[in-house]
LOROZA-251876 format. One line per 3 residues: their letters; for each residue x, y, z of C-alpha. Coordinates in steps of 0.02 Angstrom, whole numbers. Layout:
# LOROZA-251876
a) X/Y/Z; ...
This chain:
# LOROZA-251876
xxx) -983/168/1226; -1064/15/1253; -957/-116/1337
xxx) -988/-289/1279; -1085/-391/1402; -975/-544/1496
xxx) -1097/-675/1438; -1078/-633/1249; -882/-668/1267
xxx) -852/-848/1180; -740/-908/1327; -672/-827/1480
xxx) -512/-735/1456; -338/-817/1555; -335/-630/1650
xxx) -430/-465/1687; -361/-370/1504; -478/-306/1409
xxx) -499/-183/1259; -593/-23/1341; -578/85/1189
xxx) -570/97/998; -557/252/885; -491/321/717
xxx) -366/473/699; -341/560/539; -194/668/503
xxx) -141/742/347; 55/794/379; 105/788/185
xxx) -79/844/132; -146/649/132; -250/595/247
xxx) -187/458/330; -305/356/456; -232/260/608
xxx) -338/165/743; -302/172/908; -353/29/1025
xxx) -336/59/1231; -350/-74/1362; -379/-69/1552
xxx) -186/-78/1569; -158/119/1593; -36/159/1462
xxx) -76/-8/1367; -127/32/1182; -112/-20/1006
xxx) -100/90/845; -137/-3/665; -155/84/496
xxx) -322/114/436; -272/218/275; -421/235/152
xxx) -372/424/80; -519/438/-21; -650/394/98
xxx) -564/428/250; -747/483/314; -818/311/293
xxx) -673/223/374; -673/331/539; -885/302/552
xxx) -885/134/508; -736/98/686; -836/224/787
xxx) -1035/157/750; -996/-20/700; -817/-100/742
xxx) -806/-22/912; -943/-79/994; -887/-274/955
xxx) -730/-248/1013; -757/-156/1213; -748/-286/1329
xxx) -636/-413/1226; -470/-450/1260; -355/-414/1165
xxx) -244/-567/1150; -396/-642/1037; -333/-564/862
xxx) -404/-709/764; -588/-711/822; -596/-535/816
xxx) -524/-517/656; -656/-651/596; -820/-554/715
xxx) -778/-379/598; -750/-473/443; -930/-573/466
xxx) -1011/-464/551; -1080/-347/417; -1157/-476/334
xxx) -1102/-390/148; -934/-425/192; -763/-349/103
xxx) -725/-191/16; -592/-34/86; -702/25/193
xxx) -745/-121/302; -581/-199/292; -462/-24/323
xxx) -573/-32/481; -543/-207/524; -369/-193/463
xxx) -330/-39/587; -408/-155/730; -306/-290/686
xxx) -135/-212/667; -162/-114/835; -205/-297/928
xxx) -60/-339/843; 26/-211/905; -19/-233/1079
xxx) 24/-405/1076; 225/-373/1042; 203/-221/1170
xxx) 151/-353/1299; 268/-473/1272; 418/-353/1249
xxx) 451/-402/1073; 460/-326/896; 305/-409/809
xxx) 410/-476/680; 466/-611/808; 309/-634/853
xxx) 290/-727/685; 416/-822/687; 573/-694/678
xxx) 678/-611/538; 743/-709/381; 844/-560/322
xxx) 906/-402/398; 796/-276/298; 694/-245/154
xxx) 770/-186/-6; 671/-47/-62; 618/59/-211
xxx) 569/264/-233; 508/337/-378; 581/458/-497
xxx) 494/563/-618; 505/708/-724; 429/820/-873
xxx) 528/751/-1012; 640/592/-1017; 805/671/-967
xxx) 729/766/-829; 655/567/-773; 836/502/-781
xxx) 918/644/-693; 779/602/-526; 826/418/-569
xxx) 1019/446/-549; 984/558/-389; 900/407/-328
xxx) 1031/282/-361; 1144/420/-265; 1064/407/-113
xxx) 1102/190/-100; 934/149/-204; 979/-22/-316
xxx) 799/-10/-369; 707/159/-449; 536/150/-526
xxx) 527/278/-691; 392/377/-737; 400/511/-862
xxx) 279/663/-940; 204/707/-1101; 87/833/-1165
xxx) -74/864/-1101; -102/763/-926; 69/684/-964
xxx) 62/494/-871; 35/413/-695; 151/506/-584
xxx) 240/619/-689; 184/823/-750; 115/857/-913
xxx) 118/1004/-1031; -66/1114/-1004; -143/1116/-1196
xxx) -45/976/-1263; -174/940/-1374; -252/1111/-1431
xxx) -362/1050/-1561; -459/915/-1468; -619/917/-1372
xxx) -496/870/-1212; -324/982/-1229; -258/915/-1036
xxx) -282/714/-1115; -204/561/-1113; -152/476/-1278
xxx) -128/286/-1242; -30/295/-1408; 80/417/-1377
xxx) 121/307/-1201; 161/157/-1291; 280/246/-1406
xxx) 356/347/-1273; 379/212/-1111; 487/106/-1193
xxx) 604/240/-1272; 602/304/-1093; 688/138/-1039
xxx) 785/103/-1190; 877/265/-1120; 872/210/-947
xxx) 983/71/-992; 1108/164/-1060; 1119/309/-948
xxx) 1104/196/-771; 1178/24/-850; 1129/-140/-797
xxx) 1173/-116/-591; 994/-29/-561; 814/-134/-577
xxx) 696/-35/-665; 521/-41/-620; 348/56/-721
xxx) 178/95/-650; 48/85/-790; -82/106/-671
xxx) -222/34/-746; -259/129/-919; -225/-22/-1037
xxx) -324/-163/-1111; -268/-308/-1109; -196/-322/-1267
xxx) -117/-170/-1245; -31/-218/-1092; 38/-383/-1196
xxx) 91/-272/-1315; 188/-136/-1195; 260/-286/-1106
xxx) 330/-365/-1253; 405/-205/-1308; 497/-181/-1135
xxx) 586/-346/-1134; 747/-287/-1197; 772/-165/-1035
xxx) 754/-310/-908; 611/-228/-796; 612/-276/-607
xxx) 413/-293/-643; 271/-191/-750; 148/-135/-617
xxx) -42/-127/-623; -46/-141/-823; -248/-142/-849
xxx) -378/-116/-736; -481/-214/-600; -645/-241/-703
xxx) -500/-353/-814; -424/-430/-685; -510/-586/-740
xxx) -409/-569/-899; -228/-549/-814; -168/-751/-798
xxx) -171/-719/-986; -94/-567/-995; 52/-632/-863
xxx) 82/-764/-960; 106/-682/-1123; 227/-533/-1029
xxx) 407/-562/-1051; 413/-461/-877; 359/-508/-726
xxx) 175/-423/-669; 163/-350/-494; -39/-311/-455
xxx) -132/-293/-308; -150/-117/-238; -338/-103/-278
xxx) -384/-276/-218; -513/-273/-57; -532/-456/-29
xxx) -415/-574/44; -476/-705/-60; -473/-611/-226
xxx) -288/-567/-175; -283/-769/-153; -347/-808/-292
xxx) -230/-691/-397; -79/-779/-334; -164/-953/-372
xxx) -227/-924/-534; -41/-854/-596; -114/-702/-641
xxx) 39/-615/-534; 229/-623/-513; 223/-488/-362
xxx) 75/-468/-259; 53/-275/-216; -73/-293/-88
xxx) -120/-112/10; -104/-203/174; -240/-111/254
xxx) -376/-137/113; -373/-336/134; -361/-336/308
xxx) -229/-309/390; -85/-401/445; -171/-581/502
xxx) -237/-564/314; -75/-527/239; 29/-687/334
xxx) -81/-794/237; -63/-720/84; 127/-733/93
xxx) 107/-934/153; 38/-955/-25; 151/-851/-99
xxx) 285/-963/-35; 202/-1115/-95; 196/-1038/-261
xxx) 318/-958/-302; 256/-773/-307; 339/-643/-228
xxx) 257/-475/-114; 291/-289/-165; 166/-224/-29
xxx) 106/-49/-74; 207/77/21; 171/269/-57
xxx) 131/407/39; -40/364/76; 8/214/195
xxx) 50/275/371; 217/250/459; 116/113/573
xxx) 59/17/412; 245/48/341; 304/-36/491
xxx) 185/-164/470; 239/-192/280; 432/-221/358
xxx) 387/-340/474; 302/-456/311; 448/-414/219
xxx) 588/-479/356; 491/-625/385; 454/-711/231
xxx) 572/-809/93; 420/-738/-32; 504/-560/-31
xxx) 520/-466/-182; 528/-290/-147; 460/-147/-51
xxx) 390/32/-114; 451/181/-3; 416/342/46
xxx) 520/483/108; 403/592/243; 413/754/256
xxx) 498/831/445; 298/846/480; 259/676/457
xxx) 417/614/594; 342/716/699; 186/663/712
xxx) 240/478/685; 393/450/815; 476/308/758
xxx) 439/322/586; 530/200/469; 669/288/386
xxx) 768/195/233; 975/192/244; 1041/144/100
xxx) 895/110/13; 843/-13/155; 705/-19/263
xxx) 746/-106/428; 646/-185/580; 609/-52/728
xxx) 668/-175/887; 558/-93/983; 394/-193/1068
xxx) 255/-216/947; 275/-83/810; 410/39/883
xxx) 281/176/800; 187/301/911; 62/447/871
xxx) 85/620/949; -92/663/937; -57/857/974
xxx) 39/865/830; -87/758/731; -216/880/766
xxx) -104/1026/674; -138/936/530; -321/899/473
xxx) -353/834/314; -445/902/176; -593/820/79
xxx) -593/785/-81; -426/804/-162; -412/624/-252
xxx) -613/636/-311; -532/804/-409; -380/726/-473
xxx) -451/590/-545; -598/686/-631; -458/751/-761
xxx) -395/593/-801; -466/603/-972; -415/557/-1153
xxx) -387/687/-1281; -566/637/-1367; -644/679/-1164
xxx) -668/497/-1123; -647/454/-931; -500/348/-887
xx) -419/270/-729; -332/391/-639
């Protein structure tokens, strides 16, 4: 690798540090591939991990830090997280989308990382310490039918959860995150479909029962993801309002996002978006246009964590609140990345978990684990997450699941819809 000549450093570093080597690592413990970067300095045993989690292009993400972030980077020191978050970010000239920024966003979590490692503190004191002990957090319940929903909800609540997101089936594909029933339309051209009909009928019976079965001690929280128009959404949103939701997630899709201030304001519940963003200032200008109540940024895809501190700065100026996006395909490193936003802003609204497989703990030590339905700080330096990169290799990841997946997201008629 190409180490970056002295003379093209902007100023002389105050010691003899410098980053000597950057790579991705893909692992794919629960079957999704996660993507973690791993930057090494010329302090032996001095190194940074940051999430670089793109699962559908995992490919992309792991050329683009190997042919075009690494060679900016060897020869830097690492101490300089702002400039080099700013040299990745301009330095493909066509600047933005997952790709790009999962790469910058794994280089900048790892300096990050690094950072808290050399100063011997958690990185959540590195900006600016905890305003809370830990962040409140939700899991997801789902299920064939409603009952079979509600009986994974009250499991849930069980286990400490005060917050449970609900997602239930139907025939056909069924709905986002929950089994369907093969054939459940037999006589059109599409039997596996979707009817958007049938959804708006069926979600709000879904939490009308809810209510009565967990009472009014639990937040309830509902993933559209993205198959409504916008008057739809209004319309689904006005017929929730009796059940109290937490927040209606992701209720129509990113080619409408211009369309959402309009659609926020006209919800009687509050609207948490942001998972498909890829721009820090599109995430920006969502929380200044009031087209969100929660901002569900995927950490990784805006940028990282220097991105995502000033998102939450204007969240606290205006009054919006994060949900960062937390599922399976974020890696313990960019969980413990989400934490450290969460315990360190007044802006906090709520955090989406995971529970990882034994695998996963293995590979990750130091993985985040929720008690109680909290998520607390690691006190380790920097991250308190490491990779065990002989048990990463045991699990390679597999191309082309998602591209599958979302081929049969289909309406009865055989029209293509957002998975």
């Amino acid at each position: 690798m190409t180490v970056m000549p002295e003379t093209q450093a902007p100023w002389p570093a105050r010691d003899a540090l410098r980053i000597t080597g950057v790579r991705a690592i893909v692992t794919a413990p629960e079957g999704i591939p996660l993507v973690v970067v791993r930057v090494d300095t010329s302090d032996d045993g001095l190194y940074g991990l940051g999430c670089a989690t793109f699962t559908q292009r995992f490919h992309a993400v792991v050329a683009a830090v190997a042919s075009h972030v690494a060679p900016l980077l060897v020869g830097r020191h690492p101490a300089d997280i702002e400039d080099i978050n700013r040299l990745v970010h301009l330095s493909s000239y066509w600047r933005n989308g997952p790709v790009l920024n999962n790469a910058l966003s794994g280089v900048d979590q790892a300096l990050w990382d690094i950072a808290g490692k050399r100063a011997g503190m958690p990185v959540y004191e590195l900006l600016g310490g905890r305003v809370r002990a830990a962040a409140d957090t939700y899991l997801h319940a789902e299920g064939e039918s409603i009952e079979d929903t509600l009986e994974h909800a009250a499991s849930i609540v069980a286990e400490g959860y005060r917050h449970v997101r609900l997602q239930t089936g139907g025939p056909g594909l069924g709905t986002y995150g929950a089994p369907g029933t093969p054939g459940g339309y037999p006589r059109a051209p599409y039997p596996d479909g979707w009817d958007v009909n049938r959804y708006l009928a069926v979600t709000p019976a879904l939490f009308e029962q809810a209510r009565a079965v967990l009472g009014d001690g639990v937040e309830l929280l509902h993933d559209v993801h993205s198959r409504l128009t916008p008057k739809q959404a209004v319309v689904l949103a006005r017929s929730l309002e009796p059940y109290r939701l937490f927040f209606l997630e992701d209720p129509v899709a990113p080619e409408h996002y211009d369309r959402l201030p309009s659609v926020t304001a006209a919800s009687p519940v509050p609207i948490a978006v942001g998972e498909q963003l890829s721009s820090l200032t599109d995430a920006a200008r969502m929380v200044s246009t009031g087209a969100v109540d929660l901002l569900r940024v995927h950490v990784s895809t805006v940028g990282g964590l220097s991105a995502c501190r000033k998102l939450v700065a204007l969240c606290e100026l205006t009054g919006v609140r994060t949900a960062w996006h937390g599922p399976g395909d974020v890696s313990p490193v960019g969980v413990a990345a989400n934490i450290a936003l969460d315990v360190t802003t007044s802006a906090f609204g709520i955090q989406e978990g995971h529970a990882y497989n034994e695998a996963t703990l293995e590979v990750f030590p130091g993985t985040p684990v929720a008690r109680e339905g909290y998520l607390y700080p690691s006190p380790q330096p920097g991250w308190g997450v490491d990779l065990d990169e002989g048990e990463a290799a045991k699990y390679p990841p597999v191309t082309g699941l998602h591209e599958r997946w979302a081929a049969t997201v289909r309406r009865p008629d055989g029209g293509l819809e957002s998975p």
